[in-house]
N, C-alpha and C positions, 0 to 999 in steps of 0.2 A: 429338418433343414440342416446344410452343410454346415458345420460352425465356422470353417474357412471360409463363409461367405460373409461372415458377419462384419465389416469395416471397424477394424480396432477405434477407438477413439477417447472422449475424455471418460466417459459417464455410464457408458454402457459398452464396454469392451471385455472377451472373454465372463458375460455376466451368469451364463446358466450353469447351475450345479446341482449336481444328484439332491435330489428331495421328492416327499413324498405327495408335494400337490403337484399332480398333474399338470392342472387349470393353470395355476400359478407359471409355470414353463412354458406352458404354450403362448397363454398372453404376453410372459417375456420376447419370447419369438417374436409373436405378432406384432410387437412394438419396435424393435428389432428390425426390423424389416421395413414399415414406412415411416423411421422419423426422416427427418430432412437431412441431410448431409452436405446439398450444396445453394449457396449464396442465393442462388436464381429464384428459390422458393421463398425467402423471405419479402415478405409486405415490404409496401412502401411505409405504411405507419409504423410498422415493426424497426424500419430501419430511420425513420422521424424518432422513433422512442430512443434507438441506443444512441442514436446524434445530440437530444438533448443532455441523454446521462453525460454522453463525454464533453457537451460543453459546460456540464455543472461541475463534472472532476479538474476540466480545463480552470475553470476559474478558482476553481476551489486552494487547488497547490499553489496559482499565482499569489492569490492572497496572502499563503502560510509563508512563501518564500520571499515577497516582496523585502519584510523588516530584514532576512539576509544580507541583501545587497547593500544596504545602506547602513549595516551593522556599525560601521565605524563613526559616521555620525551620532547614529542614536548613543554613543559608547560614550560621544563628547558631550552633546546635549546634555545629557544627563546624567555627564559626570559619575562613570561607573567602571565597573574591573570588568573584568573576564566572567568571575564567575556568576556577577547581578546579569551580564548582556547575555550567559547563555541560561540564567534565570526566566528571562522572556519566554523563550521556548519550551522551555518546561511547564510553566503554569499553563503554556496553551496548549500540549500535550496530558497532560495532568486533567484538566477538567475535561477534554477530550476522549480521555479514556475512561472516565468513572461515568459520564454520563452515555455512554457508546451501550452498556448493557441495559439500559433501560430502556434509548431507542429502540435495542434490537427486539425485547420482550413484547415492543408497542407493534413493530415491525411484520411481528407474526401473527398478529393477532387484529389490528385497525388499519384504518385507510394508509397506504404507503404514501398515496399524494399527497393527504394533508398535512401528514408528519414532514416529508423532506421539502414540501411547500414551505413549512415554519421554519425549519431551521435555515434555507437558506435564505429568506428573510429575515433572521434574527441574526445570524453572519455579517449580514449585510450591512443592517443597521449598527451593530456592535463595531463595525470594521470604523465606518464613516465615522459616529461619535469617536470614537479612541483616537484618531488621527488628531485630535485639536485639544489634546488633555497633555500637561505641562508638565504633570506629579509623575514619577519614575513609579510607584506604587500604584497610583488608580489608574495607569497604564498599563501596565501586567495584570491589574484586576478583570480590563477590557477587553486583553487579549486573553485570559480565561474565559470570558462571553462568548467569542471568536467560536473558541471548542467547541463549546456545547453547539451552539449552530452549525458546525460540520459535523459532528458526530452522527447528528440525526441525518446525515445523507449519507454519509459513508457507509453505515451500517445495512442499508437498505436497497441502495444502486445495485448492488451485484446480483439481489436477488431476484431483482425485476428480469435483468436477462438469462438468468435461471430459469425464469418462469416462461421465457418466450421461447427459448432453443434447448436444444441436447445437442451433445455428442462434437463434431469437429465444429457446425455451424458455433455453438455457444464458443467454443476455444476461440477464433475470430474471432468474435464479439467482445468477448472482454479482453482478448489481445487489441481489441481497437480503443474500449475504454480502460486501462490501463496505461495505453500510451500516449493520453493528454495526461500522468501524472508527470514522468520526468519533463516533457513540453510545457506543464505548465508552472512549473519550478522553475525551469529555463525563464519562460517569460515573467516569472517572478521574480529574480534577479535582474532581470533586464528594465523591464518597468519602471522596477525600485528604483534604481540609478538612473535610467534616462529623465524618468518625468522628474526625481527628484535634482538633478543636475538642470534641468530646463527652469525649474521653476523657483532654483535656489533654496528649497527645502524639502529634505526629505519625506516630509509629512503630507504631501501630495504624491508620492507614489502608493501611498495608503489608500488614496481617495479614488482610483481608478478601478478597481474589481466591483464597489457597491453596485454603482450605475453598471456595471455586465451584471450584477448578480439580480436585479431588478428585472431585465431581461429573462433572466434562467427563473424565476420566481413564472411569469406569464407563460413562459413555455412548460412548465412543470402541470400547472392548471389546466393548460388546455389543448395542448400538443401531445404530450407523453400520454402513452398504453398504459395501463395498472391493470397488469394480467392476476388470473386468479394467480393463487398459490397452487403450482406444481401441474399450472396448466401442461408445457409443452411435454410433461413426461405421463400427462391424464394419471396425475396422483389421486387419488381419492382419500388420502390419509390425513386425519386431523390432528391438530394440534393437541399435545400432551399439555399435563402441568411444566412450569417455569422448572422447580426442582427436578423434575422428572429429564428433563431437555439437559440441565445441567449435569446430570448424571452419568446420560450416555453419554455425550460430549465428554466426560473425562473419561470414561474407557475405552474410548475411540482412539486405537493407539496411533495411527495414521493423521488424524485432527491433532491429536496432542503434541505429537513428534515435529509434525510439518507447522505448527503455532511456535514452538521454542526455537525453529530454525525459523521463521519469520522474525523471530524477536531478535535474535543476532541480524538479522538485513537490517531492521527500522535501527537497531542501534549505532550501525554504521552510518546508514544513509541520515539521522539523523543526524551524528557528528562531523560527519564531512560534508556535507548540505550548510551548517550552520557559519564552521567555519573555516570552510574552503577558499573563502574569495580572503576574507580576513591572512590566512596565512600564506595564500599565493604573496599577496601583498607584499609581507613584512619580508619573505622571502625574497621575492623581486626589487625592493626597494634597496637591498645591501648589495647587490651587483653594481659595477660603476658606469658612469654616465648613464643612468636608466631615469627617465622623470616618466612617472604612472602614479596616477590616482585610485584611493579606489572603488570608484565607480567603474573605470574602465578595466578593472579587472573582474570588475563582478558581472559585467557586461560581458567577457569573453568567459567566463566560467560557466554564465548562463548557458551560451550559445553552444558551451562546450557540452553540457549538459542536456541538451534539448536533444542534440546529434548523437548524442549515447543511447538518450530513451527511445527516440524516433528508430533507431536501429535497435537499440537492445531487447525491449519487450514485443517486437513482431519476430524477430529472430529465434527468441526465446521461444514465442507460441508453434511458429510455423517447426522449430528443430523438435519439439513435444511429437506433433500432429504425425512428423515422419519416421520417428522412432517407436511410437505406439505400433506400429504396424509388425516390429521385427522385435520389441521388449518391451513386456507389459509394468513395469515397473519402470519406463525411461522416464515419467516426471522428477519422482524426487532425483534420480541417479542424475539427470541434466542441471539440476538446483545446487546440490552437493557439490558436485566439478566445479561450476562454474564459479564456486564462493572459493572453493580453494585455489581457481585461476586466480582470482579477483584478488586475492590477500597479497602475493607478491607483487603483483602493479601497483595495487597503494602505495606497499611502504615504499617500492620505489618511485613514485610519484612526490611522497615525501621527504624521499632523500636529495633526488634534481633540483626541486625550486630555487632554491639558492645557489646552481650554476648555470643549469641551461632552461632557459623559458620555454620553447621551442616545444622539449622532450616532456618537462615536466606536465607541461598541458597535452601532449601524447600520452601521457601514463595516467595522468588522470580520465581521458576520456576511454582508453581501454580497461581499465577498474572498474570505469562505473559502467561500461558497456557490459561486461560481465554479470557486474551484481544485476542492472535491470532483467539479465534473461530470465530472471527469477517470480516478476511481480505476476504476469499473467497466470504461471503457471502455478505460481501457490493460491491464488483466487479460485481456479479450476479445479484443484484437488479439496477445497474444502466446501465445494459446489459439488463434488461427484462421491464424497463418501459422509457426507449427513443427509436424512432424508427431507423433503422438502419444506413440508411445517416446521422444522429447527435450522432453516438456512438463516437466518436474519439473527437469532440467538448465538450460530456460531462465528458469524463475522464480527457481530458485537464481544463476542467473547474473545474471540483473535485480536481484538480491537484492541481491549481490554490488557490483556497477557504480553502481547506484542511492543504498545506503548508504555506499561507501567514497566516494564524492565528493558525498554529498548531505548528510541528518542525523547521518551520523556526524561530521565536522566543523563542522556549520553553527551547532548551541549554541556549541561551544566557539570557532567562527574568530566567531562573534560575542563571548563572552565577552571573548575576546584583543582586540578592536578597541575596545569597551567601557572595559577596564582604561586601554588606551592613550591614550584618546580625554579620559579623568579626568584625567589628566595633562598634557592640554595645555589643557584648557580650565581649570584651575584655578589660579586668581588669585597661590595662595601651596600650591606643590609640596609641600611638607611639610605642610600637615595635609589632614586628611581630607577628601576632597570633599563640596562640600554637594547638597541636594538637586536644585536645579535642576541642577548638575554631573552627577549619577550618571542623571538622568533626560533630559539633552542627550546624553551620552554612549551613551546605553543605543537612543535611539533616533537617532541617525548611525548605529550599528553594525547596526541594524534596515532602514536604508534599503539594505542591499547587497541582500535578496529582490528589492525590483521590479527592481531589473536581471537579478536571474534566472530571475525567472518569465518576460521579453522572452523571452530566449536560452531557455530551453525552448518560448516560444509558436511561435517559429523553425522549433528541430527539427522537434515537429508538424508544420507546415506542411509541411516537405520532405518528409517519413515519405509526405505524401498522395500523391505521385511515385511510387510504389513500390507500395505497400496492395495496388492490387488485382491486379495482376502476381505478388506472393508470394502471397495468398489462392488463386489459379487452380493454382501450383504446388504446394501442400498437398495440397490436395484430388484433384489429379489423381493423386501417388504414392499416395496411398491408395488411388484405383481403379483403380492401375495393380499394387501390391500385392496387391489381391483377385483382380485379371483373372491374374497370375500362379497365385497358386495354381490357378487351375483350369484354364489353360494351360498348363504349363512353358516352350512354346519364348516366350514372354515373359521369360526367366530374367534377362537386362540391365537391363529398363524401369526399374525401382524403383531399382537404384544408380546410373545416370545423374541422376534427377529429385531425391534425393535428395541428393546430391552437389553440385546445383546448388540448392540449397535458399538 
């Protein structure tokens, strides 16, 4: 077969290399040759299935983002700084991520449905109780609850549509589920403040995802697909030991590299997700004759936000899909750039706010247009070079790496530098910092992202060293796994290739 005929793509592009099974390469071909490549072939349950996933990620970031929006309230309520408010967010990334390796271990191994059935019922309920608790501590206790009930769906959504598609159709797909996250961030800021503005308390923009999430709980049970594992690519490869999965996954230098450059995105997207409306604000409010609340800033931040992701991670997938064709390493090389566009529109986004409105909400929504072209595509690469029994392992483990060194500290190591920062720039220590103080302060602590969107643009870059060298060895244990089966004296090939994953 020409290899020129083979449609470059996520998963199975450039995959056959000199080896001594036969068997093994031809059934590579043969699979080669009739997966699906275009839209038209996918089910209608197939496409019920990723509709539910993206209305569970839809509600999912509304919820994480709602306390956002109303940040400034809760900061009064309960009488706290900078660094207890971006406190909240941590604890809810924090238990999020330690309990993310455990779903993913459960993931590869038991029912997918029951598992992300629970936890967005445990989300759920966690969400509704927490909104009417008074205590600043059994508050954050609650929103640690929160976590663990997204955990257990985060870790496992991706791998369902793993399991359903290959190649450009799965790039779609989770270009389509990944683009209810910035969407529903957006409406998680918008929410917060609209219902909390209607109802005169912010603790009812809380109360609005449960009853969606009760929804997504009935559609989970009895709408959504729960494909085998490694259906769409007719894996026949089982599940290793827990240690054994953890092992390959760190010499996987491609997983590794494309995980520490995810960790720099969450650490941005978490500290300017947190508190971006908070600083528009303080920013806006020192220009003259300006009267804004802010709700209505968190409301255009939203919207601002929505319009980034709704463009930036189809952009992101579709500029992937068209570059594979002409460089077989264009994912991370498209990740890489894009972070290093993405670092000078920040800082100038955070240099504007405090003169021109206008620009500064221009420079924010092309920053984050930038960083989103990245979410699909780093979901894809860690979908196309582990093999299929350790996909749910290593999103839990990306999970894991990503949050404990990215959003889960980056509200609050920003909070911390913020406080600090009040204190040296203010004139007379003892009283309370004034405006321009909390909004000089709030943005020096802001400027630590561009330097880590660099350092993530980096990694990318290196990851492209690697890419297609891992992709080749995925794909071959799996057609060295099927050639077994129907061979035996093949009984080695699979623990060798795997082993060297």
């Amino acid at each position: 077969m020409d290899q020129s005929s083979i449609t470059p793509n996520t998963s199975n592009q450039q995959l056959v290399i000199n080896g001594d099974n036969d068997s093994a390469t031809a059934l590579l071909h043969e699979k080669q040759a009739r997966r699906r490549d275009n839209l038209s072939d996918v089910s209608f349950i197939e496409y019920m299935t990723v509709g539910v996933l993206c209305f569970v990620n839809l509600i999912n970031y509304m919820d994480r983002f709602t306390l956002a929006g109303v940040l400034g309230d809760v900061k009064k309520e309960f009488a706290i700084r900078d660094d207890e408010a971006g406190f909240l967010q941590t604890v809810f990334v924090i238990a999020y991520m330690v309990f993310a390796p455990i779903f993913g271990y459960m993931g590869d191994r038991f029912s997918r449905r029951t598992i992300m059935a629970f936890g967005v019922a445990l989300w759920c309920i966690t969400t509704f109780i927490g909104s009417f608790i008074t205590n600043f501590y059994l508050f954050a206790f609650f929103r640690g609850l929160v976590g663990i009930g997204e955990a257990s769906y985060s870790t496992i959504a991706p791998t369902i549509i793993s399991d359903l598609f290959v190649g450009n159709v799965r790039s779609k797909m989770l270009a389509f589920f990944y683009f209810a996250i910035p969407v529903g961030s957006g409406f998680g800021y918008i929410v917060g403040s609209v219902a909390g503005a209607a109802a005169g308390n912010w603790r009812w923009g809380l109360r609005v995802t449960p009853f969606l999430g009760v929804v997504a709980v009935g559609l989970i049970v009895w709408v959504m697909q729960n494909p085998e594992r490694g259906q769409a690519e007719e894996s026949r490869m089982k599940p290793t030991s827990y240690v054994d999965d953890l092992k390959a996954l760190m010499r996987n230098p491609s997983f590794m590299l494309s995980t520490l450059a995810f960790t720099c995105v969450a650490f941005v997207t978490g500290a300017l997700a947190w508190w971006g409306p908070q600083f528009i604000f303080l920013g806006l409010s020192m220009q003259p004759n300006v009267d804004i609340t802010i709700e209505s800033v968190s409301y255009k931040f939203g919207l601002v936000g929505m319009a980034a992701g709704a463009l930036g991670v189809p952009l992101g997938s579709a500029l992937a899909q068209r570059m594979r064709t002409r460089v077989a390493d264009a994912d991370p090389l498209i990740c890489g750039f894009a972070l290093l566009v993405s670092a000078p529109l920040v800082y100038s986004a955070l240099v504007a706010v405090s003169h021109v409105a206008a620009l500064s909400y221009l420079l924010v929504f092309l920053g984050m247009l930038t960083l989103n072209l990245t979410w699909s595509i780093v979901a894809d690469v860690v979908l196309y070079v582990v093999i299929p029994p350790r996909r749910s392992t290593a999103e839990a483990f990306q999970i894991l790496i990503s949050h404990m060194f990215g959003d889960a500290g980056s509200p609050y190591l920003v909070g911390v530098i913020s406080e600090s920062l009040k204190k040296s720039l203010s004139p007379l220590p003892f009283e309370a910092p004034s405006q321009i103080v909390q909004f000089k302060a709030l943005q020096y602590a802001l400027f630590v992202t561009c330097f880590v969107e660099v350092i993530g643009g980096i990694f990318f870059l290196i990851t492209a060293i690697y890419i297609v060298r891992d992709k080749q060895k995925v794909d071959r244990a799996i057609a060295e796994a099927e050639a077994q089966s129907a061979e035996p004296s093949h009984s080695n090939a699979q623990e060798d290739i795997i082993e060297g994953e």
